[in-house]
N, CA, C and O of each residue as an XYZ file, in Angstrom:
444
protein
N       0.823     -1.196      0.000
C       0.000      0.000      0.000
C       0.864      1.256      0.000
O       0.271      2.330     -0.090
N       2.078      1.252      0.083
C       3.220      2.259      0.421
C       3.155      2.838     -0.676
O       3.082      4.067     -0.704
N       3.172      1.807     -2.261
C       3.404      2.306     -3.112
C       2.346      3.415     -3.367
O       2.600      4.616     -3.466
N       1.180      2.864     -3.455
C      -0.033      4.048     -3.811
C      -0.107      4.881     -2.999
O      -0.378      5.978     -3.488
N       0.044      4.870     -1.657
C       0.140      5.946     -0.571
C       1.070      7.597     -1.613
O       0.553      8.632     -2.034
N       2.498      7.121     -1.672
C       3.425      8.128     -1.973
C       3.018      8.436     -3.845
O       3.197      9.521     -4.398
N       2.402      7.058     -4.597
C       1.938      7.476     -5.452
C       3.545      7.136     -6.680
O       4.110      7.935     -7.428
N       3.797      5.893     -6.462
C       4.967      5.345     -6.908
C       4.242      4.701     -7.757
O       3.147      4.183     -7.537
N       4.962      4.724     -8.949
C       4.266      3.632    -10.371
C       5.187      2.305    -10.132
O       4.628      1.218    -10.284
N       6.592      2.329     -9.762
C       7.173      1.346    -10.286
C       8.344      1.218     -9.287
O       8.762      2.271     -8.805
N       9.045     -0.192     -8.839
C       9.782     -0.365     -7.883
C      10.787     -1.435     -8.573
O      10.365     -2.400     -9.211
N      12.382     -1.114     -8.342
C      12.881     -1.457     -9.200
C      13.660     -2.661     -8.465
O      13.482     -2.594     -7.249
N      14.560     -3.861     -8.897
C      14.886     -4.406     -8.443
C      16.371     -4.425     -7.901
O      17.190     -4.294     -8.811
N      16.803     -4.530     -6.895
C      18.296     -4.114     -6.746
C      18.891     -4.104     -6.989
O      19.602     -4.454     -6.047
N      20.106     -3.739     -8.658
C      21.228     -3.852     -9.416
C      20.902     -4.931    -10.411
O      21.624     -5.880    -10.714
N      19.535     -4.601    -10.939
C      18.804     -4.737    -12.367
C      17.993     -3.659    -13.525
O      17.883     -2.444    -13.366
N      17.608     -4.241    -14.397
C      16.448     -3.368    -14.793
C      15.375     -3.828    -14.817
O      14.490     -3.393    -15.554
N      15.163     -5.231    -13.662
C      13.762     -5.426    -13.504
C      12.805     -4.665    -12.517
O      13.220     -4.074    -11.520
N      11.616     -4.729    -12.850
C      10.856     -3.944    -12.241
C       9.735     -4.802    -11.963
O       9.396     -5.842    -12.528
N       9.098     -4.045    -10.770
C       7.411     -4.666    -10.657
C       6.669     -2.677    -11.036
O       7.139     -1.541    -10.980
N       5.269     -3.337    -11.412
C       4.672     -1.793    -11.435
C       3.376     -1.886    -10.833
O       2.905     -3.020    -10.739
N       2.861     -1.142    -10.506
C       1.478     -1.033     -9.797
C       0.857     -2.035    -10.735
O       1.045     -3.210    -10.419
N       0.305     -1.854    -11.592
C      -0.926     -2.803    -12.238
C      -0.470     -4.573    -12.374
O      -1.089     -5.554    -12.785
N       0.713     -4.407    -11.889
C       0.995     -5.941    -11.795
C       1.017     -6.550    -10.661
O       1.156     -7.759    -10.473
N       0.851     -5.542     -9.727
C       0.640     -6.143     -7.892
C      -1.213     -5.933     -8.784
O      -1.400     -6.342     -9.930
N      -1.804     -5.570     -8.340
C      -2.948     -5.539     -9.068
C      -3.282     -6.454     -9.463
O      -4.087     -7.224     -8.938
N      -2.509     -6.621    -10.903
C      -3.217     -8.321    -11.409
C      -2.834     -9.340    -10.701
O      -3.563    -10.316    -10.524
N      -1.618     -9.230    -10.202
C      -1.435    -10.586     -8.880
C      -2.620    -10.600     -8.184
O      -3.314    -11.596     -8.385
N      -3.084     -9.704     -7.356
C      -3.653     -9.371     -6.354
C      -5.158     -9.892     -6.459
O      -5.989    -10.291     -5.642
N      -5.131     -9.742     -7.567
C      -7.048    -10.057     -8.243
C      -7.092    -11.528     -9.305
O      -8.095    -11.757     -9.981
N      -5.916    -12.415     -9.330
C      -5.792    -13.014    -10.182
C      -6.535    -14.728     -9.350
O      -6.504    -15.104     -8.178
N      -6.982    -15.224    -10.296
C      -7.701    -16.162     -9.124
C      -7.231    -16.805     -8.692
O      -7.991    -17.744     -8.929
N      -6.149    -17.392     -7.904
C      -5.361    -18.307     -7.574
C      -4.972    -17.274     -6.125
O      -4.334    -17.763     -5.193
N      -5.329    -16.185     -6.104
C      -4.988    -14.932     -4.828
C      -6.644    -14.735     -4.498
O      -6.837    -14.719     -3.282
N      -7.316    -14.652     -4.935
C      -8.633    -14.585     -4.660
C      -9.229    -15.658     -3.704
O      -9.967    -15.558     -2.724
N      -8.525    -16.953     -4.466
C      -9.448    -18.081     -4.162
C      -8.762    -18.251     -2.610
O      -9.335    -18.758     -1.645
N      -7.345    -17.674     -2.630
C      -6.853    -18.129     -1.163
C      -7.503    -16.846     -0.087
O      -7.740    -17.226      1.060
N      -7.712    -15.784     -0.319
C      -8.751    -14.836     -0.030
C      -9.989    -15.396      0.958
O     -10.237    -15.154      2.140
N     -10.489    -16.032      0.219
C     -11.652    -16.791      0.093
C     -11.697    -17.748      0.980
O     -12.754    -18.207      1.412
N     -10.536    -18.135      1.333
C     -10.443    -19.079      2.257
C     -10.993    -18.891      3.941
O     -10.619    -17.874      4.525
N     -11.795    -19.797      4.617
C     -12.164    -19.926      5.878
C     -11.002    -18.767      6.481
O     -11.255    -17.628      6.872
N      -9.910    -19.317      6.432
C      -9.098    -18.609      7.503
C      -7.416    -17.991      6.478
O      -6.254    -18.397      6.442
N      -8.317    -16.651      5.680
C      -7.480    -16.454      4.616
C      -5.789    -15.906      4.803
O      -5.317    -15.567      5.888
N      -5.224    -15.910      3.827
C      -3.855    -15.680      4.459
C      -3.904    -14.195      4.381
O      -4.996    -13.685      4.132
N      -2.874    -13.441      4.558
C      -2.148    -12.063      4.120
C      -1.863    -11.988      2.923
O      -0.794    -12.537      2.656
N      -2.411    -11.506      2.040
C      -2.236    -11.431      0.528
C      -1.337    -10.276      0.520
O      -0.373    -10.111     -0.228
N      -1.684     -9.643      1.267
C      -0.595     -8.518      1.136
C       0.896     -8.646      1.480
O       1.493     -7.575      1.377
N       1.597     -9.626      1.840
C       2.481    -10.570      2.511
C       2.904    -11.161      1.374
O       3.850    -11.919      1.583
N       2.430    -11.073     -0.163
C       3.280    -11.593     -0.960
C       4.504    -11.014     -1.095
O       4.750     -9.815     -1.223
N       5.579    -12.325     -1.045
C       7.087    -11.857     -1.653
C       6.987    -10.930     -2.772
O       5.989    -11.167     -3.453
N       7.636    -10.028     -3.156
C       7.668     -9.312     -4.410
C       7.777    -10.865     -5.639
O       7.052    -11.083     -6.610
N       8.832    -11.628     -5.164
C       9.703    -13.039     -5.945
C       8.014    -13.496     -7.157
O       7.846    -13.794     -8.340
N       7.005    -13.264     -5.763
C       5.659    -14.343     -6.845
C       4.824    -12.929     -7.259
O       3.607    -12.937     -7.077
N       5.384    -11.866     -7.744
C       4.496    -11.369     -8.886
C       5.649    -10.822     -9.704
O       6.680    -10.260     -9.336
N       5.121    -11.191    -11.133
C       5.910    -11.255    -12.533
C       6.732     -9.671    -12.816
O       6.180     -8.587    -12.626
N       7.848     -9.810    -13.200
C       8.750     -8.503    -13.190
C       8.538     -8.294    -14.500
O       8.017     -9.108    -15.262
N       9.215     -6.442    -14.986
C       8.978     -6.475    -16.191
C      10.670     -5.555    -16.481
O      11.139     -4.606    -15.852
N      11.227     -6.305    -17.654
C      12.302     -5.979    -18.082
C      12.318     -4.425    -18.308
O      11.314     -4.183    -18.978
N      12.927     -3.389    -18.083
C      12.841     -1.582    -18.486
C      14.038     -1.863    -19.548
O      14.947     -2.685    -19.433
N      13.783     -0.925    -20.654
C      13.942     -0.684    -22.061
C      15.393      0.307    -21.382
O      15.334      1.229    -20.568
N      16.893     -0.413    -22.207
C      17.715      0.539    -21.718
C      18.088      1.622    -23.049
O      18.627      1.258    -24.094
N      17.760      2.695    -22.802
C      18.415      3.790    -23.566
C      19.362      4.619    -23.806
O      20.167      4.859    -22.907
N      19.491      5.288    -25.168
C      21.044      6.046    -24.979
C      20.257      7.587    -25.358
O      19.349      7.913    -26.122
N      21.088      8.267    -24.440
C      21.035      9.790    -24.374
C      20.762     10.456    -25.430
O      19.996     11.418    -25.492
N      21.603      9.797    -26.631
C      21.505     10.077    -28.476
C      19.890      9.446    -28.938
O      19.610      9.515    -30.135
N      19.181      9.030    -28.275
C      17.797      8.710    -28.613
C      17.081      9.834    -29.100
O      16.994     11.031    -28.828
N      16.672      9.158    -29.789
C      15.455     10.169    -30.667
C      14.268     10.003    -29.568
O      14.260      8.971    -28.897
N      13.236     11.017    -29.360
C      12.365     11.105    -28.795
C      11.460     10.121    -29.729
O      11.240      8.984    -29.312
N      11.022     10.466    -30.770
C      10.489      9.275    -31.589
C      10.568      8.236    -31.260
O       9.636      7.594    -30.777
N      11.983      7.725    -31.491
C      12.806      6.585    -31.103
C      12.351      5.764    -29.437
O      11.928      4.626    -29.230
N      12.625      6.783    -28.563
C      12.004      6.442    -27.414
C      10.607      5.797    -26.894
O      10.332      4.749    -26.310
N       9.651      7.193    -27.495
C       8.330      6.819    -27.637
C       7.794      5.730    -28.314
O       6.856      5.167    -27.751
N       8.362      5.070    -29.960
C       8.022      4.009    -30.005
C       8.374      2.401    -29.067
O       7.679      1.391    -28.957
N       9.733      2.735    -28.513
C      10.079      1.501    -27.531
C       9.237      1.452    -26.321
O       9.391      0.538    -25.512
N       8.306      2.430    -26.136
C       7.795      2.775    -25.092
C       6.040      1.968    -24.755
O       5.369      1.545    -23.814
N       5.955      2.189    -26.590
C       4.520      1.949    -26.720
C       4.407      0.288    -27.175
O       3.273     -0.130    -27.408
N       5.196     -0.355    -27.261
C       5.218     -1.430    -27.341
C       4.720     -2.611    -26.494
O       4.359     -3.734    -26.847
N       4.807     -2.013    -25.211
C       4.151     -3.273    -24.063
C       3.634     -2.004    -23.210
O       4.251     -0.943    -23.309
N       2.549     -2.105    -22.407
C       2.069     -1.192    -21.327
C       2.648     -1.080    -20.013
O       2.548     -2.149    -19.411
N       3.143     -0.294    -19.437
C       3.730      0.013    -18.482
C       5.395      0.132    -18.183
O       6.129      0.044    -17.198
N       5.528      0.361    -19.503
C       7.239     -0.201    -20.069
C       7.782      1.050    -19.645
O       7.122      1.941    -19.112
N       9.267      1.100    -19.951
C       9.766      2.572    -19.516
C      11.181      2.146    -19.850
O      11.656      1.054    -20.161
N      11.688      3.311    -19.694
C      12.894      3.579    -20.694
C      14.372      3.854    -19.337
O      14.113      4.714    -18.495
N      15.486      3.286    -19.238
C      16.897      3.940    -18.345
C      17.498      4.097    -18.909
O      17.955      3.247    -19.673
N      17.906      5.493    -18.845
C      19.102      6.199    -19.090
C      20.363      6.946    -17.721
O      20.423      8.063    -17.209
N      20.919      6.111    -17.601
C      22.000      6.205    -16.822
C      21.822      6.250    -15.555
O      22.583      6.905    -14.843
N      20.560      5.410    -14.956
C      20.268      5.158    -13.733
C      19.014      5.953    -13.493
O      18.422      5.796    -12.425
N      18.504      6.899    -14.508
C      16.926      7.660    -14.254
C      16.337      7.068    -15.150
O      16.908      6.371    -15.989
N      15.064      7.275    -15.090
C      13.967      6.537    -15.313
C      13.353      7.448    -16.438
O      13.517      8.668    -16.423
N      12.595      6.761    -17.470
C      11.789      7.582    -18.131
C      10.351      6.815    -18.717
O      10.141      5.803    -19.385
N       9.781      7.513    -18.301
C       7.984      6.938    -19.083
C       7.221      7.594    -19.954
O       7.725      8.532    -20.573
N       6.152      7.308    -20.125
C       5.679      7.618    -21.277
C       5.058      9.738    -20.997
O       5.003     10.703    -21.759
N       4.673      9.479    -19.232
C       4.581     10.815    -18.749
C       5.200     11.402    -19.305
O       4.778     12.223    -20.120
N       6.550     11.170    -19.037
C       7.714     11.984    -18.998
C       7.976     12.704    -20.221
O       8.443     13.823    -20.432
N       7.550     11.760    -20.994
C       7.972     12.061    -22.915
C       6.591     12.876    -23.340
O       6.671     13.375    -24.463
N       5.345     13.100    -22.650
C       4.147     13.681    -23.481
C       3.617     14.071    -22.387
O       3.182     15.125    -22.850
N       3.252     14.101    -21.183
C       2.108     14.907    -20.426
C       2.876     15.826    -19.543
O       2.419     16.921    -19.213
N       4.268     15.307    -19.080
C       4.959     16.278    -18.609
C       5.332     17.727    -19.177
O       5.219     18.760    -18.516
N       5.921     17.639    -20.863
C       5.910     18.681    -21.698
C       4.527     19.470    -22.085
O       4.510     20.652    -22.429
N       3.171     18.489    -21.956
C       2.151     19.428    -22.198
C       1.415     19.874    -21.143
O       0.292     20.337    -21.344
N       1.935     19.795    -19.915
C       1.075     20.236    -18.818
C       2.378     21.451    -18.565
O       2.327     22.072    -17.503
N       3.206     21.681    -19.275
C       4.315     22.898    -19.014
C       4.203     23.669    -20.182
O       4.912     24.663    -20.338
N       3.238     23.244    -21.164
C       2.780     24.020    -22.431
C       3.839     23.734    -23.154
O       3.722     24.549    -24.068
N       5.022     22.988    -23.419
C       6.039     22.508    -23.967
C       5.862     21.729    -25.206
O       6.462     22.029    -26.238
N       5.180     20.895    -25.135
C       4.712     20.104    -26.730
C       4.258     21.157    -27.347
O       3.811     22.232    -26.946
N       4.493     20.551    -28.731
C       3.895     20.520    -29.943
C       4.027     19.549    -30.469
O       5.073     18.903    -30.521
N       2.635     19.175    -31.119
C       2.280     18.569    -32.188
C       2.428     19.132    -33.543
O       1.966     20.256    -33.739
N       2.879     18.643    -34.285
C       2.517     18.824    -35.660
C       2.049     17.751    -36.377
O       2.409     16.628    -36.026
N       1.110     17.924    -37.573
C       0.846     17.005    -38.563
C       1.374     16.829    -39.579
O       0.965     17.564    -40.478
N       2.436     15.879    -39.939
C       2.936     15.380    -41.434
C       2.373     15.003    -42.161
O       2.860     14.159    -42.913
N       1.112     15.418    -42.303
C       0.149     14.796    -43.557
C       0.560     15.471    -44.605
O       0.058     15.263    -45.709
């Protein structure tokens, strides 16, 4: 619950680029095999899962010389993916809602 408390998307693994992210404690969490033990007379602590039994997700490593393009498509490829560059983190925020909530984007159309 720490994570959603402070409002953390993603928790990384110690001297990797694996990650767990919110929607994957989530689908652990609701997946039926966690439900059904839920469910049980005298249920366990679901919240007590090891990080070990919900599925990690590899982060996309990048180089500084990246094209924003470039980025954004490695980005959009699996949901919740994200990009390291030299030990910081980058998401899809970072590349489009961050620049337009600072009035920073533009769009243009190449039609």
């Amino acid at each position: 619950m720490e994570m959603f408390d402070r409002r953390i998307r993603r928790v990384f693994i110690s001297g990797t680029h694996q990650f767990i992210w919110d929607r994957s404690i989530i689908e652990h969490l609701f997946s039926p095999a966690m439900v059904a033990r839920a469910a049980r007379p005298e249920p366990e602590d679901i919240l007590a899962t090891p990080i070990s039994e919900i599925g990690t997700t590899t982060a996309k490593v990048g180089d500084e010389r990246m094209r924003l393009r470039e980025a954004a498509a490695l980005l959009k490829v699996e949901p919740g993916q994200c990009l390291v560059f030299n030990g910081k983190v980058v998401t899809p925020w970072d590349i489009v809602m961050k620049p337009w909530k600072e009035s920073k984007l533009k769009i243009r159309n190449n039609r």
